[in-house]
N, C-alpha and C positions, 0 to 999 in steps of 0.2 A: 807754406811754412818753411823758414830757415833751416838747413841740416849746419852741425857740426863744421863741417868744411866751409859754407859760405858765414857762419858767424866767426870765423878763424881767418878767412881771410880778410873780412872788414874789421877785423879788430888791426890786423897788419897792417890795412892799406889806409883806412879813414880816420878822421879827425873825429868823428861819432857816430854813436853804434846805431843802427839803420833803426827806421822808426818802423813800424811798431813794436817792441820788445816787451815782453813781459818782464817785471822785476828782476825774477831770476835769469834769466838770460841777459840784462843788461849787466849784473855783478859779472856774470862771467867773460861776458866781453870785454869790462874792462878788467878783469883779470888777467886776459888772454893779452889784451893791448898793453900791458904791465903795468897797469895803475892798478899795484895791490892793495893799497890804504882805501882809493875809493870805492875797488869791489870791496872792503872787510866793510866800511861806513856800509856800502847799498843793502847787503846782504843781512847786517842787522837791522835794516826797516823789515824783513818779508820774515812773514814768520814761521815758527815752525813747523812743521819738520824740516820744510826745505830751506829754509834760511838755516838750519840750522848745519844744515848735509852742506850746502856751498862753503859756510861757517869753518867748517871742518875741513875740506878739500883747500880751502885757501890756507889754514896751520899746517897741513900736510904738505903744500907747496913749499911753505916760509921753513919747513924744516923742525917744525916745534909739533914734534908726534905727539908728545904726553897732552897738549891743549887738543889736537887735533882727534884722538882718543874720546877726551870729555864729549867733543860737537859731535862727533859720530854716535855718543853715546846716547845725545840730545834728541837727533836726527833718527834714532832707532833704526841705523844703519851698522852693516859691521863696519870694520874700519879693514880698509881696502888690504890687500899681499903688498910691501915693500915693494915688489914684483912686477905688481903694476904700474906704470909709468903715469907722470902728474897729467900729460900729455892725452894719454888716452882716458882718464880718471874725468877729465876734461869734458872728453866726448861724450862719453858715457853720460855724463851730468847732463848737457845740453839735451842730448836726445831723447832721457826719462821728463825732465822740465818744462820741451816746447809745449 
């Protein structure tokens, strides 16, 4: 099973994200790779709750907290501390998902 760190570093290094990945862990690699539009696309195929939590984490990246609020709300997640960094928000995503 992929940790955090090595889906972080093939999102840096590779042209695509290591086979076998689950749904959710593909949005977020290419999050991570900074293809934000294709993780927001991937992430509306998986559904919810956690399409909707990724949903949310990627509005909370783009800086639009009031959408990012609603998918948290979707996601029946709280919506993270400002505090927290998108960075570790990241992690944290990947390694509840694998």
């Amino acid at each position: 099973m992929i940790t955090a760190q090595e889906l972080a570093e093939s999102a840096r290094a590779d042209a695509q994200p290591p086979a076998p990945l689950n749904a959710a862990l593909k949005a977020l690699w290419l999050s991570k790779a900074g293809q934000w539009h294709a993780a927001h696309d991937a992430c509306q195929l998986i559904p919810d709750p956690v399409g909707a939590w990724i949903h949310a984490h990627l509005h909370r990246e783009e800086g639009d907290h009031g959408n990012a609020a609603y998918w948290y709300h979707r996601a029946q997640k709280p919506v993270p501390p400002r505090s927290l960094s998108i960075a570790d928000e990241w992690a944290q995503l990947v390694e509840k998902l694998k």
